[in-house]
N, C-alpha and C positions, 0 to 999 in steps of 0.2 A: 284529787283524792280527798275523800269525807275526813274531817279529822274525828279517830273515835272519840266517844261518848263516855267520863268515866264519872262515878259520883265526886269528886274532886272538879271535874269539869261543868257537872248541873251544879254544885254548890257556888261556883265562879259567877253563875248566869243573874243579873241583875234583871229588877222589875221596870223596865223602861214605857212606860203607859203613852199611849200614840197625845200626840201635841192637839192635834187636827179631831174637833167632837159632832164635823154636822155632815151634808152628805156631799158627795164628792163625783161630780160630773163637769163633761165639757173640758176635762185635763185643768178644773178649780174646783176648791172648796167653797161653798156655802154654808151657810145659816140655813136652819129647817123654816120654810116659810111661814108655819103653824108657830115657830117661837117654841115649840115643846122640845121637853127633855127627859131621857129618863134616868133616872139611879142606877150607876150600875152596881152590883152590892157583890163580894166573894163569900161565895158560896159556904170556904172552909172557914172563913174566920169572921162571917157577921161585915167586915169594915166594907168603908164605900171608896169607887174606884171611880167616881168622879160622874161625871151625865153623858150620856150621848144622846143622838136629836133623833126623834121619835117622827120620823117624817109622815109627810100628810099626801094627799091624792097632788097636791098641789105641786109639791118637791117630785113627786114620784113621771108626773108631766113633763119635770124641766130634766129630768135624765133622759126620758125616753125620744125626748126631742134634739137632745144634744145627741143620744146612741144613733136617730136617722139620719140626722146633718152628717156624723162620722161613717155611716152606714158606707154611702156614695163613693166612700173615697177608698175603706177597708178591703171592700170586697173586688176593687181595682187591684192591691195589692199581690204580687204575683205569690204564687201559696208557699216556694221556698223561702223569698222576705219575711213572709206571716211567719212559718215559721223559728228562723232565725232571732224574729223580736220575740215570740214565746219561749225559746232556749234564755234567754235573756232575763227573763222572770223566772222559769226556773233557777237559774244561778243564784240569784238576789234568797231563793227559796232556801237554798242551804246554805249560805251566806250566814244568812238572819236566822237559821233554823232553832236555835236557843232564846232566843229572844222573841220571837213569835209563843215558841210552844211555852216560855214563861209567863206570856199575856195571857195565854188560854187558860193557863192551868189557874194562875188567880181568878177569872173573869169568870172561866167555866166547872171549873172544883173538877178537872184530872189530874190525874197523877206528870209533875215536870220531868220523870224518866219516862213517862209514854207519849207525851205529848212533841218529844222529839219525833219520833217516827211517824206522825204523821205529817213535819214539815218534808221530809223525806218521801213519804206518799204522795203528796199534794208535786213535789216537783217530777216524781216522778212520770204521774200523772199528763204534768204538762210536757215532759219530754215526749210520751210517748203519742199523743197527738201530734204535737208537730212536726214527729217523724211520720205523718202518717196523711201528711198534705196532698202527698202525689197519687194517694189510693180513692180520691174521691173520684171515680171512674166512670162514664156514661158504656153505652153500647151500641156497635152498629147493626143495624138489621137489614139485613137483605131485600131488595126489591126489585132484584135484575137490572139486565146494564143500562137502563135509561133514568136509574133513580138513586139518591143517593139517601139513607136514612141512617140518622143516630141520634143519641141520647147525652145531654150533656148535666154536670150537678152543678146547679148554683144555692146560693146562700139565701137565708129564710129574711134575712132584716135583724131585728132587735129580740133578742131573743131576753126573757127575763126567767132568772134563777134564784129560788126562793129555799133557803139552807139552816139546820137547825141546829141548835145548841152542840149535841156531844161533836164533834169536830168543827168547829168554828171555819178558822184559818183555813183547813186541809181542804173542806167543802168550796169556799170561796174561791180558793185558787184552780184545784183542781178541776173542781164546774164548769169552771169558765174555758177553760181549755179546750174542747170539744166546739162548742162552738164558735171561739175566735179563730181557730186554728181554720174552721168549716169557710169564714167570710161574714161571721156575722160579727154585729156591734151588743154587747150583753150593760145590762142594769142588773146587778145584785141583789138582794135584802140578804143582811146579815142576821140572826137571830135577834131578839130584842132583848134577850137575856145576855147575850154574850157576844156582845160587836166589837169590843177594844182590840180582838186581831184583827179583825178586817180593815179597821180604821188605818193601823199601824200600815198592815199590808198596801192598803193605795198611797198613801207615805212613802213607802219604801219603795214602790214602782211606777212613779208619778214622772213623766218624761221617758218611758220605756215602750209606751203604746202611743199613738197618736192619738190626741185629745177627741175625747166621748167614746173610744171604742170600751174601756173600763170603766164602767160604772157603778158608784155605791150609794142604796136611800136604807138606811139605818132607821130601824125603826118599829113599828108592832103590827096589829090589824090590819090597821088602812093600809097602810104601805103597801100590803102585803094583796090587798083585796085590789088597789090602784091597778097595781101591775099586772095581775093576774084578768083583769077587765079594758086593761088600757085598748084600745082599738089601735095604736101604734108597734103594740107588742106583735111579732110572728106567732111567736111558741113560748107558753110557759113552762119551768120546771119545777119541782118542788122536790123535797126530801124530808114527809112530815110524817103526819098522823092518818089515818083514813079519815075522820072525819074533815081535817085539813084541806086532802085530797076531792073529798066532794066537793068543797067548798071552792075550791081552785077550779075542777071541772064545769060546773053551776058559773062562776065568773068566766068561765073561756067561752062560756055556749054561745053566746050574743054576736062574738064577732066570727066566730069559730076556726079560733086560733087552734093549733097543735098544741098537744101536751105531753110532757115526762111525767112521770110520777113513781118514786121510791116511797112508799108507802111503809106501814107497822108489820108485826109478827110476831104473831104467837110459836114460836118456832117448835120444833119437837127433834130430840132427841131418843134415838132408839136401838134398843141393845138387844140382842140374842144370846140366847144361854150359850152358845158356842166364843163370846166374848170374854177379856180377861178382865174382872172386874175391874184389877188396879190399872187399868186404860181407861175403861167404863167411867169409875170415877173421878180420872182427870179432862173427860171430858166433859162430863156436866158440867165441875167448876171451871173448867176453861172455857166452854162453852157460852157460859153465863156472861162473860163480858166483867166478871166482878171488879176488874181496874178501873172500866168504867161506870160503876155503882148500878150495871144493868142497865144503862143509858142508852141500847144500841138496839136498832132493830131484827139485826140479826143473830141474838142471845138467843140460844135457845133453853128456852125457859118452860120447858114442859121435856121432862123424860121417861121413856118408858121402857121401865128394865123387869125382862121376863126375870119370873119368878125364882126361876133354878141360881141365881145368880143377885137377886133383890137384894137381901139382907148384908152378900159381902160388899156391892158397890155401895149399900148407905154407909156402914163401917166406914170405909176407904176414903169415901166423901167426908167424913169428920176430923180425917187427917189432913186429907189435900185441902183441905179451905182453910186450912190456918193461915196457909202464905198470905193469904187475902185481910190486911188488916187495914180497916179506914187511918188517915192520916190527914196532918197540912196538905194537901195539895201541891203547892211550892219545895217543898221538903225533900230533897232527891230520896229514902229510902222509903216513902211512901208509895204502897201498892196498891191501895186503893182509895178513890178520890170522894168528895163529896157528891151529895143531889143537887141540883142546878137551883132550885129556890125553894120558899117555905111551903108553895101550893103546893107541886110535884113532891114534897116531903110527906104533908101530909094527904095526900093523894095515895101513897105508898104503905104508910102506916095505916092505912083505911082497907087498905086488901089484906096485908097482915091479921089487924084483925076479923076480917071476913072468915080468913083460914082458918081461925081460931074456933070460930062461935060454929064455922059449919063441920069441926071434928077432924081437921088436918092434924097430922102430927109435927109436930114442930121436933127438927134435929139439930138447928143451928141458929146463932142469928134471933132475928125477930123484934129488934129494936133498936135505939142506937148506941155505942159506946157508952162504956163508965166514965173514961180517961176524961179528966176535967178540962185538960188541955184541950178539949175538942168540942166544948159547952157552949161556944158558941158558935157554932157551925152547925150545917145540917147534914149529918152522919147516922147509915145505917148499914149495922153491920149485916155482911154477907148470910143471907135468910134460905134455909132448904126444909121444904115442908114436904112428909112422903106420909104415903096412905091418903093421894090425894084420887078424888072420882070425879068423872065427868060433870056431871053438873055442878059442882063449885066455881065461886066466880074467880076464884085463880086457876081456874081451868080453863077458863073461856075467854077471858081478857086480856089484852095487853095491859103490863102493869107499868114497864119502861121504870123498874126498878129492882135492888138487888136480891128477888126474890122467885128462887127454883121449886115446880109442883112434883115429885117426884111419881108415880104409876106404876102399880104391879101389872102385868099381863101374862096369860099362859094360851089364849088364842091369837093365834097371828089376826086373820080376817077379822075380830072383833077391834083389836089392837088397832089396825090399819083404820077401821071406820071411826075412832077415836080421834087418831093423827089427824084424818082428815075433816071432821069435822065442824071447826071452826071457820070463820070465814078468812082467815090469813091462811097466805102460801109462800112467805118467802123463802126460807132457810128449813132443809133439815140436815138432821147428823145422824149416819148410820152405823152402827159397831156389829161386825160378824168375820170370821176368820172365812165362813163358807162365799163363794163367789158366786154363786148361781142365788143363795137368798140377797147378796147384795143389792144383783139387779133386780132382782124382784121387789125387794123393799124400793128402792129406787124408782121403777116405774108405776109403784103404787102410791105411793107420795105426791101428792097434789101441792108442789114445792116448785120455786123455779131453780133455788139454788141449793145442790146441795154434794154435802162431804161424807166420803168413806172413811168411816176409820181415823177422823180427823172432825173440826171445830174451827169455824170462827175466819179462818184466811181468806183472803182475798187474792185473786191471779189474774195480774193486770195483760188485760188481752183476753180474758174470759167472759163470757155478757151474765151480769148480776142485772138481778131482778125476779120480781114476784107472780103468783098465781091470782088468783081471784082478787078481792079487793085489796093486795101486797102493792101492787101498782103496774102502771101498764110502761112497757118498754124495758130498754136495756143499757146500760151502763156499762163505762171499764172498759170498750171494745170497739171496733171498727162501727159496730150497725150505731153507737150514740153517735160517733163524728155523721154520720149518712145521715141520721135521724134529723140534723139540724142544715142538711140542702134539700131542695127539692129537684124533681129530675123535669128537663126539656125536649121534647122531641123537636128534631127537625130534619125537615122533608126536602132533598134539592130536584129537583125536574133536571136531567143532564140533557133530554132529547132536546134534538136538534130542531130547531125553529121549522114550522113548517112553510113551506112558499110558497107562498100569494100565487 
């Protein structure tokens, strides 16, 4: 049993910052052979949280070499063992799950009451592949009584998983689970902005795997470009940007390795006059991700509320985003966290004033706190700009910060060409009491994922994933553990010998 979660229990949780700063293969720690290092700095308060090692093509080599050598021996492992040693890392996951999500929350500016539940995700995560070892399942096919044909799934090799800032830890652990669980050996990169959980984390389950099947190169670009081109690697994964995403796919084409890719979103939310606005407007602000400063890719950060009903969800929206107030990060009654660093800060405030100069109406927000306390952090408060039109460029862009376009509409089909316009398709949110517009909103949404009547959850056993350039494949679900075997046919001849 978990033990709850109470602010007396986050205020208990100390800053324990991982010992171990270089990369971490072969079941040892090394030094980055490049000798680089980088600053890690927190987000909410400006101070530095010491260097981690900025690996090179060179480091990224000696992982993926030690993940083959372990490869040979992993995928011998009979898949209930596999499993059981992944139950094993789950434990350690809520074990440590305060101490993890307090590394996050300084390294990565979330909030340390949210950043618990994703230590809780991440194990959950890993339970739920390893219970899920005995379904990698081949097929027999028929060939009448002199032949005997089926299909068996084996494992891809080394598979590399490339995971970005807003969930650090939960990514790291949880990623890997699909395809260790599958028989592969994985190399990691941890974000370059925010690897002191990851660090912690092969710490904390170091002797739990057999040495090189977990592997970490900590680090930025190259690390990232190494792996993603390695000729040793199987399958890459990523969890980035689109342009990221090309950049991954362009490095896989050479060897023409497999690839995941969880890709950006422009998301859309969409309301029906038949909606109650005060749902309406808790789901734009929940929607939005505002805990996480809009750090998420599946915020849905473009709403469009038919007109009959506009002006009372903006109201409502003025009240429900109060809860939403930037804070320390580490701070248990903080609700919402910082931006990850000063680029993405002023990256953020560069659309803001886009919204401005192109005639958005600004309702909330739109720059960062007063509160002196928070002067040296980089904090923006929760931003909702309405009266916003399609060609604005917070209409079209992912901003991956805490800022919502709001949309009048009174034609559906005009409405719908809006939605889908963009070239992102991951996440939409649909609001209508009526059942027959749901599905139709629903099947006209060029979305991979999306919610009735709801925002933002995740249902583990559901396949998550995108449309167009959102990303290709799926997560969370039976087809990512598949995705990381490949299948074998084999043929037996049963007739009988013929005689000479």
């Amino acid at each position: 049993m978990n033990t709850p979660v109470t602010p007396n229990s986050l205020a208990a949780i100390k800053l324990n910052l991982p010992i171990q700063r270089g990369a971490y293969y072969g079941g040892r720690w090394h030094e980055p052979k490049s000798g680089r290092y980088l600053e890690q700095i927190n987000p909410g308060t400006g101070d530095s949280l010491g260097r981690a090692a900025d690996c090179s093509a060179e480091d990224v080599d000696g992982a993926v070499s030690a993940a083959r050598a372990a490869f040979a021996e992993w995928r011998r492992v009979p898949p209930l063992e596999r499993a059981r040693m992944l139950k094993g890392v789950a434990r350690v996951l809520r074990e440590n799950a305060g101490e993890l999500a307090m590394i996050d929350s300084a390294d990565c500016g979330n909030p340390i009451s949210e950043m618990i539940g994703d230590a809780n995700v991440a194990a959950a995560q890993v339970e739920f592949f390893a219970g899920l070892v005995t379904e990698m399942k081949g097929h027999s096919i028929p060939q009448g009584p002199d032949r005997l044909n089926f299909s068996v799934r084996e494992p891809l090799g080394v598979v590399g998983r490339i995971v970005p800032f807003n969930h650090p830890f939960m990514f790291i652990a949880g990623k890997a689970a699909a395809p260790l669980a599958a028989g592969n050996t994985v190399v990691m990169k941890p974000p370059e902005q925010a690897p002191l959980s990851s660090l912690r984390l092969a710490e904390l389950i170091d002797g739990l795997l057999p040495p090189g099947v977990f592997n970490l190169v900590p680090g930025g670009k190259e690390a990232g470009a190494a792996l993603a081109s390695h000729p040793g690697v199987a399958k890459i994964a990523l969890i980035g940007s689109v342009p990221t995403g090309k950049a991954v796919m362009r490095a896989a084409a050479d060897t023409l390795k497999r690839v995941l890719l969880e890709l950006g979103g422009k998301n859309a939310l969409i309301a029906y006059p038949d909606a109650d606005p005060d749902a309406v407007a808790g789901g734009v602000v929940g929607g939005m991700n505002f805990t996480w400063c809009g750090q998420s890719c599946g915020s849905t950060s473009r709403a469009f509320i038919h007109e009959k009903i506009y002006d009372a969800v903006i109201e409502r929206i003025k009240v429900r985003i109060k809860r939403w107030k930037p804070g320390i990060p580490t701070d248990p009654a903080t609700t919402m966290g910082a931006i990850i660093s000063r680029t993405q800060f002023d990256r953020v405030m560069g659309y803001i004033e886009s919204a401005r100069c192109e005639g958005a109406r600004l309702i909330t927000g739109g720059g960062p706190p007063s509160d002196p306390a928070l002067a040296k952090g980089l904090y923006i408060e929760p931003t909702v700009f309405a009266d916003v039109k399609p060609t604005m460029k917070i209409a079209r862009e992912e901003i991956f910060g805490p800022v919502v376009a709001v949309f009048r509409w009174s034609d559906e089909a005009a409405m719908l060409d809006e939605v889908n316009a963009v070239e992102y398709g991951l996440t939409a949110s649909i609001w209508t009491n009526d059942l027959s517009t749901a599905h139709r909103a629903a099947a006209n949404v060029e979305a991979g994922f999306i919610w009735i009547n709801d925002v933002s959850k995740h249902f583990l056993g559901t396949p998550f994933g995108g449309y167009k350039q959102s990303g290709i494949g799926r997560e969370e679900c039976l087809e990512e553990l598949l995705s990381f075997t490949q299948e074998k046919n084999i043929n037996i001849n049963l007739a009988a010998p013929a005689k000479a």
